[in-house]
C-alpha positions in Angstrom: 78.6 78.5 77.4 75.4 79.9 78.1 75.0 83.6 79.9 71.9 80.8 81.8 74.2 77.9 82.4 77.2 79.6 83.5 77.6 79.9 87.3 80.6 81.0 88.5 80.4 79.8 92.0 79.9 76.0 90.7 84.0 76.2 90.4 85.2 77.2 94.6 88.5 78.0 95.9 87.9 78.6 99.9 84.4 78.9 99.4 85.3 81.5 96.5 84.5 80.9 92.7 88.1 80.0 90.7 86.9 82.8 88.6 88.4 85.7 90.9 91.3 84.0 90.6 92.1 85.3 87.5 91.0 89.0 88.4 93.1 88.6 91.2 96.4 88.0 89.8 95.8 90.4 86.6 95.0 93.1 89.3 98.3 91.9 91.5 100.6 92.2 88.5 99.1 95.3 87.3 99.0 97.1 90.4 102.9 95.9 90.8 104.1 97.6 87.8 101.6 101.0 89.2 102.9 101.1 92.5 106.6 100.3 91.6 106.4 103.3 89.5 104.9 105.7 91.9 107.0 105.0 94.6 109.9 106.5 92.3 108.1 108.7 90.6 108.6 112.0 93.9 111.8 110.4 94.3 112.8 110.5 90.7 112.3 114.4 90.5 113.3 115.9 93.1 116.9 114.1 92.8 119.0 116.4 91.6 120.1 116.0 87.5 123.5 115.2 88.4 122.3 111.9 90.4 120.3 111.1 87.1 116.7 112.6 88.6 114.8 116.0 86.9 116.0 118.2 90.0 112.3 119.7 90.6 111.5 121.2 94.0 109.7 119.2 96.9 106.5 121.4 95.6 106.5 121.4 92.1 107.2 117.4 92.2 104.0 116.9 94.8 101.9 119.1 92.3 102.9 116.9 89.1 102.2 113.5 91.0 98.8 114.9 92.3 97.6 115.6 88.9 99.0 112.6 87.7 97.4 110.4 90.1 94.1 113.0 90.1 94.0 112.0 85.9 94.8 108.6 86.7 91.4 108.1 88.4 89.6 110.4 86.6 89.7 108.4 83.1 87.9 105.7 84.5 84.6 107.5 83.7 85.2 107.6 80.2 87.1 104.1 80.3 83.9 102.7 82.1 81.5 104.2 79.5 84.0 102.5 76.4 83.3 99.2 78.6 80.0 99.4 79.0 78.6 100.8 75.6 81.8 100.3 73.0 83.8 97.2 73.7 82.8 95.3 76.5 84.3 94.9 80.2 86.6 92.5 78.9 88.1 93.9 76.0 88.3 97.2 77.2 90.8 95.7 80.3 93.3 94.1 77.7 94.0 97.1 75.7 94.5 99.5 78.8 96.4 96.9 80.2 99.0 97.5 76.5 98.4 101.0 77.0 99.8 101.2 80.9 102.5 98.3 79.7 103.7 100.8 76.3 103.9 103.6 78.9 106.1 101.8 81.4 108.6 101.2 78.7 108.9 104.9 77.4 109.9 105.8 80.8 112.5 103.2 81.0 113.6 103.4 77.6 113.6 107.7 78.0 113.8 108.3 81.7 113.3 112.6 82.4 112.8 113.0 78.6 109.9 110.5 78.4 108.0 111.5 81.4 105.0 113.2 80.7 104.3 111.1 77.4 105.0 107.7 79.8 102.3 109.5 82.4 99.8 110.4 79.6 99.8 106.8 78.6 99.4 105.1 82.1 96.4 107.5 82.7 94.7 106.5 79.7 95.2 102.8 79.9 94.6 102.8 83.9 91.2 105.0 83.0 90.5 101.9 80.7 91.2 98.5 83.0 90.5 99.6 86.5 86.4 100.2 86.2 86.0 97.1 83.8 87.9 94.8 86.6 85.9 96.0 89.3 82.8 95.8 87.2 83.8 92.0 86.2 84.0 91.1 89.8 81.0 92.9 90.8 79.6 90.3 88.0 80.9 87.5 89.6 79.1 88.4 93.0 75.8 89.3 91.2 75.4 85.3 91.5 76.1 85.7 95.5 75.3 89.0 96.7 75.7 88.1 100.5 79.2 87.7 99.3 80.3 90.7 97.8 82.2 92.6 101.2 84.2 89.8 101.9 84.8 88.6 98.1 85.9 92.6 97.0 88.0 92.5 100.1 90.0 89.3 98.8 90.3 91.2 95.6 91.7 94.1 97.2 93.8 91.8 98.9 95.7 90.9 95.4 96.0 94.7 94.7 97.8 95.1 97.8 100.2 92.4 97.1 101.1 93.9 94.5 101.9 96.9 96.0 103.6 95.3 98.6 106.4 93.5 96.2 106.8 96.6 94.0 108.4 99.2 96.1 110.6 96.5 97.5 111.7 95.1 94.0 111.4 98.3 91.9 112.4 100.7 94.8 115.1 99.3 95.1 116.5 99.3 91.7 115.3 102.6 90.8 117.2 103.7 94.3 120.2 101.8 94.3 121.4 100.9 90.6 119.5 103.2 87.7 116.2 104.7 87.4 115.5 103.7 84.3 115.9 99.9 85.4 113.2 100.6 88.2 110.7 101.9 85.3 111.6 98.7 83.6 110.4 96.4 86.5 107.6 98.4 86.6 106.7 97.4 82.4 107.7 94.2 83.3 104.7 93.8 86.2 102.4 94.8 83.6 103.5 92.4 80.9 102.8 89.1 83.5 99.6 90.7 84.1 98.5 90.8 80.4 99.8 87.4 79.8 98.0 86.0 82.7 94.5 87.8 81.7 94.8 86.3 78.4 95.0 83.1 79.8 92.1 82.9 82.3 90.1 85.1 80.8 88.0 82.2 79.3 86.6 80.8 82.6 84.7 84.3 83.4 81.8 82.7 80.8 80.0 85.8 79.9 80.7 88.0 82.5 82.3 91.0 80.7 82.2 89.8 77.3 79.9 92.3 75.5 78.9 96.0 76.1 76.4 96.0 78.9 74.0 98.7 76.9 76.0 98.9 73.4 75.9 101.9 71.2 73.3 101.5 68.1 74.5 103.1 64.8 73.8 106.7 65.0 75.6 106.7 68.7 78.3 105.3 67.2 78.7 107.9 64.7 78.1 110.6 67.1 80.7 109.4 69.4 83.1 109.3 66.5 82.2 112.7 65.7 83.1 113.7 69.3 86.4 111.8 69.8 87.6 113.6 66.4 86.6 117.3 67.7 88.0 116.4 71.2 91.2 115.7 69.3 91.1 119.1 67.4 90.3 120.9 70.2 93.1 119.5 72.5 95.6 120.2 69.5 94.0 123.5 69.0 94.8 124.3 72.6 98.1 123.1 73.5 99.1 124.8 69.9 97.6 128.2 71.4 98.9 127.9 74.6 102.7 126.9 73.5 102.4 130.3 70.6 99.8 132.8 72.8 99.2 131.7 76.4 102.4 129.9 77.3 100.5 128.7 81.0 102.7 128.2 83.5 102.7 124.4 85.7 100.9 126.1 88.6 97.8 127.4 86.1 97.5 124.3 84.7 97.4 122.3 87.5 94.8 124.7 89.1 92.8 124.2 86.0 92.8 120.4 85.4 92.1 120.4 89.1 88.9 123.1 88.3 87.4 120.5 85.8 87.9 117.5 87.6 85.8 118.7 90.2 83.5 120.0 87.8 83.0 116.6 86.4 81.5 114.4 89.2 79.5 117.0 90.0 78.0 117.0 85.9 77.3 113.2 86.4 75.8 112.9 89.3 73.4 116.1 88.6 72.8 114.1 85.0 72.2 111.2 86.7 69.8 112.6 89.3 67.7 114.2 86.7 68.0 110.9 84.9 66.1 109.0 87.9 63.1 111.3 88.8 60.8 108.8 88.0 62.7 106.1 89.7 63.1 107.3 93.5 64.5 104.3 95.0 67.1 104.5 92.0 67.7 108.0 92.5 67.9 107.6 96.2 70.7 105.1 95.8 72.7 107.7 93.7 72.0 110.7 96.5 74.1 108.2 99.1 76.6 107.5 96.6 76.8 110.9 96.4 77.6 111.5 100.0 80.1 108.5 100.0 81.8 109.8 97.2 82.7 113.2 99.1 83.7 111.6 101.6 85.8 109.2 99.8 87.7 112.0 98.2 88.6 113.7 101.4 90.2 110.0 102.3 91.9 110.5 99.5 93.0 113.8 99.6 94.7 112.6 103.4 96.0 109.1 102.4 97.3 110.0 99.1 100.1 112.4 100.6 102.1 108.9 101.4 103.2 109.3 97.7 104.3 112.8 97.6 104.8 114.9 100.8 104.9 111.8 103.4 107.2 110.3 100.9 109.4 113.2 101.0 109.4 113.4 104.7 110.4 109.9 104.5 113.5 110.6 102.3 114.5 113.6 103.8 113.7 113.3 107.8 113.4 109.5 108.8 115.9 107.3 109.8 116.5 104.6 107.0 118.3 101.8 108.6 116.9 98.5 110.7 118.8 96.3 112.4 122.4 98.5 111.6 121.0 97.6 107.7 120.3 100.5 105.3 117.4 100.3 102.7 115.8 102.8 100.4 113.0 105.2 101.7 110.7 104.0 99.0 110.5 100.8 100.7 108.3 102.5 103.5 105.8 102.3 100.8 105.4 98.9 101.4 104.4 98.9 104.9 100.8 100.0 104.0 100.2 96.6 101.2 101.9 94.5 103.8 99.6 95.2 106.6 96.7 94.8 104.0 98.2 91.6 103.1 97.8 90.7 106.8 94.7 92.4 107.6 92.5 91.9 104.6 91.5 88.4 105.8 90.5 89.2 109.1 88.5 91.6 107.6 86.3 89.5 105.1 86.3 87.0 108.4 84.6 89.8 110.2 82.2 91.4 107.8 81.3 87.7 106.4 80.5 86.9 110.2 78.2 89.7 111.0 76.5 89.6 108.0 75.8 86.4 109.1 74.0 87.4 112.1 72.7 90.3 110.6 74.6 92.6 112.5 76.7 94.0 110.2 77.2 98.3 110.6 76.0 100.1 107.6 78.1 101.1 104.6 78.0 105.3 106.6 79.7 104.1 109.8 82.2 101.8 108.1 83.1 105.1 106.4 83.0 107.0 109.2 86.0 105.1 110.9 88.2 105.5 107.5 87.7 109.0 107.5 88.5 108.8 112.0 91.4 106.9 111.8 93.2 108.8 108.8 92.6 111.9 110.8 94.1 110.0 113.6 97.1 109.0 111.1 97.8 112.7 110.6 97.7 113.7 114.4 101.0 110.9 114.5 102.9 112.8 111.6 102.3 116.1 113.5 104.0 114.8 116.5 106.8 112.9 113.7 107.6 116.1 112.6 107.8 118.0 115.6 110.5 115.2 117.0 112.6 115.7 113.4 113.3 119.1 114.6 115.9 117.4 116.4 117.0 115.2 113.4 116.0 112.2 111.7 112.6 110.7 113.6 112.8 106.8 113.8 111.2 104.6 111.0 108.5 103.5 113.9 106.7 106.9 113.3 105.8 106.4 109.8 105.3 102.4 110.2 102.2 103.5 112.8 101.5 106.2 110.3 100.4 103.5 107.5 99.2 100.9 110.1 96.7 103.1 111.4 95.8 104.4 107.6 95.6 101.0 106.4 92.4 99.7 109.1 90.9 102.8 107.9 91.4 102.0 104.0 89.8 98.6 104.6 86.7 100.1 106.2 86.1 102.7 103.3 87.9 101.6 100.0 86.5 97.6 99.4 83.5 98.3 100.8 83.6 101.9 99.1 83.7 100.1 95.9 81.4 97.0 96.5 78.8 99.9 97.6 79.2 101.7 94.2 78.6 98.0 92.6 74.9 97.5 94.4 74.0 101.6 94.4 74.6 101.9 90.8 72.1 102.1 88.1 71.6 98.9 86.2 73.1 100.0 82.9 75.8 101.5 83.4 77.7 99.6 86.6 81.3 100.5 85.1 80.6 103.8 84.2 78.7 104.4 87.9 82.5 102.5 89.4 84.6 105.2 86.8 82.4 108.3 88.7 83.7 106.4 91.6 87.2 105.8 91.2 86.9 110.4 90.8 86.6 110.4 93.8 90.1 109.3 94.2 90.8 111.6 91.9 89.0 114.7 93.4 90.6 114.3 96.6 94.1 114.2 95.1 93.7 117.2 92.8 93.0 119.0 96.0 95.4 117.5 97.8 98.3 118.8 95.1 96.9 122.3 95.6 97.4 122.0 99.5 100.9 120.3 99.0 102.4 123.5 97.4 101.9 124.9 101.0 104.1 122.1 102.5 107.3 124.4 102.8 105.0 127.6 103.1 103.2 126.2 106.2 105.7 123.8 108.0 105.5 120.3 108.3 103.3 120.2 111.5 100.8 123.0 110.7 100.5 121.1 107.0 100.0 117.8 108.8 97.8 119.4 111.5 95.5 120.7 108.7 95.0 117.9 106.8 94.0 115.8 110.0 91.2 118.7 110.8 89.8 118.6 107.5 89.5 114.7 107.6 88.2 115.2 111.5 85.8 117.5 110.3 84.1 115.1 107.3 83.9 112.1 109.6 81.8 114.0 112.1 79.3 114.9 109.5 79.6 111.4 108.1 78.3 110.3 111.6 75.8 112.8 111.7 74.2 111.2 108.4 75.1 107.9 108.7 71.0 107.1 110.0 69.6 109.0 107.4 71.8 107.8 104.6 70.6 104.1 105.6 67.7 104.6 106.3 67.4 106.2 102.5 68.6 102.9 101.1 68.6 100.1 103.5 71.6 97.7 102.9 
């Protein structure tokens, strides 16, 4: 089939092309055996060795999962670049897929003793799928730009489901029988998701197959060159640090958080230099720019339902409904559910305006994320000024994630369809792996404020975060005018 020929909207499901499909349930699966893990991952530390967990403190457990999920969306840059210049979209998504799937089963296999190699290999392999799926689906609404809002919506849709079914299937087992059989769940998800890319994969016609802007020979050598000294280097300093240094967890953790930061602001200073003679190009990267840092302090807010709301959840919410107990990782769920629910209406909404031509600009849509997650962490103040008393009612954290979850559908779809149509031509995936940083910015700050969690109080920690999200939604506002009329969507 010819890259000419192929069209991927000449094969419709509900006005969408059969070819998202296949996306969509790789994503689902994949993000099942993700989410089931995270939601155990807190849990699984801070229980206490005798119950079978690693016994960390509530701190020390919300620093490792920061940097954990910080790394997890920072090796989409370099897993974009293998995509677009090494292997190919599609490629490049199978093998991180075996990756994530290999690390999933060294947890379950190891629990406590196989952590940190099980976390090492689920960054790597997520750093290699997620940019290439996005990328494939932006290629799917290249044919039907109109469409690209309401189609990336349905695809977050599938990520969301999920992580809806995880915490409920793999929370539950982890909780309430073994660990290790909740990590297995987990390898399980990831499995179905390979075996159902393998078989789909063939009606996405070219989109994905080759290396957008391929390495010629010398590039490849050089690249080579560079993996090998990376290696040397790494080995050179772990060695030195385990003989000389010997680091502790709280100076590494500041320092992987120093060079994340450091990174985004490398590329998009590259980039910019990159475009000087293209101004409308480089004007598309200068709002990227400003979505970016204000996707990362989204993400530095929202992410805290995995560590310290997570923990608050555990240790200071009622878990029973209906004179039924159930396991405090199932509050994890709440947030996929109501995307489930809400994702629709949604696509339904944006697809209408757009319609009429009276859709708000990409700046405004963020600007209500950024509101309402602010919002979200004025309701855990008041939560944790009622547990004072005792246990607060499961109610407070189910309007926590409600109220999170409309503003996650106005930022994180559109968030990433944005990075799809601002990006420069060749290099889409890498552009969406500089994107997915942002996730990872935000939570490598967002672990350096959670060691403060005990140090401040639960409402004063709470209270803060909500300012700081206040704060960048303001100045979102305030540019929102500018920023479109810079790049007029």
């Amino acid at each position: 089939m010819s890259a000419v020929a192929y069209n991927p909207f000449d094969r419709t499901l509900i006005k969408q092309p059969r070819a998202l499909v296949t996306l969509f349930m790789t994503e689902m699966w994949e993000r099942f055996s993700y989410y089931g893990m995270r939601a155990l991952l807190v849990l699984f530390m801070i229980t206490p060795t005798s119950d079978g967990g690693m016994g960390y403190s509530a701190p020390k457990a919300a620093g490792i999962y920061a940097i954990y999920v910080a790394l997890v969306y920072l090796t989409p840059l370099p897993g974009g670049w293998i995509g677009d210049r090494l292997l190919g979209a599609r490629r490049t998504v199978f093998l991180g897929g075996a990756i994530i799937a290999g690390g999933h089963i060294v947890l379950a296999i190891f629990g406590g003793a196989g952590l940190f190699p099980a976390l090492l290999l689920i960054i790597i392999g997520t750093g290699l799928l997620k940019p290439n799926m996005t990328a494939m689906v932006g290629g799917i609404y290249d044919y039907r730009p109109e469409l690209r809002d309401a189609g990336f919506s349905i695809y977050y849709m599938g990520i969301n489901l999920g992580a809806f079914l995880s915490p409920l299937v793999c929370g539950y087992l982890g909780q309430q029988v073994s660990w290790e059989l909740g990590f297995g769940v987990a390898a399980l998800g990831m499995i179905l998701a390979l075996v159902q890319y393998a078989i789909g994969i063939r009606g996405l016609g070219p989109i994905g197959a080759k290396p957008e802007n391929p390495l010629d020979r010398g590039e490849k050598r050089r690249f080579g060159v560079g993996v090998a000294i990376a290696v040397v280097v790494a080995a050179a300093l772990i060695a030195l640090d385990m003989k000389v240094l010997h680091l502790s967890a709280d100076v590494i953790e500041l320092l992987i958080t120093i060079v994340i930061v450091l990174i985004p602001i490398a590329w998009f200073g590259r980039t910019l230099r990159d475009e000087r003679g293209n101004p409308a190009q480089r004007n598309k990267v200068l709002v990227l720019l400003a979505l970016f840092i204000a996707a990362a302090v989204f993400w530095m807010v929202y992410d805290q339902a995995g560590s310290t709301v997570a923990i608050f959840a555990q240790d200071n919410t009622r878990d029973t409904a209906f004179g039924l107990s159930f396991p405090s990782s199932w509050f994890q769920s709440v947030n996929p559910l109501m995307i489930i629910i809400l994702a629709p209406v949604m696509a339904v909404i944006w697809t209408a305006l757009g319609a009429r031509g009276k859709q708000p600009a990409t700046p405004y849509k963020f600007f209500g994320g950024l509101f309402l997650v602010a919002v979200s962490m004025l309701v855990m103040v008041f939560a944790a000024h009622a547990a004072i008393d005792g246990r607060v009612a499961a109610m407070w954290l189910i309007a926590v994630f409600s109220i999170q979850t409309v503003g996650e559908l106005m930022l994180s779809p559109v968030g990433m369809a944005a990075a799809t149509r601002l990006s420069p031509p060749d290099r889409v995936s890498q552009t969406l792996g500089v994107w997915f940083l942002a996730t990872s910015v935000g939570d490598a700050i967002g672990g350096r404020i959670a060691v403060y969690y005990d140090q401040l109080g639960q409402q004063a920690f709470f209270a803060l975060l909500g300012v700081i999200a206040l704060v960048a939604a303001l100045a979102v506002l305030a540019l929102a005018r500018p920023l479109t009329r810079l790049v007029p969507e």
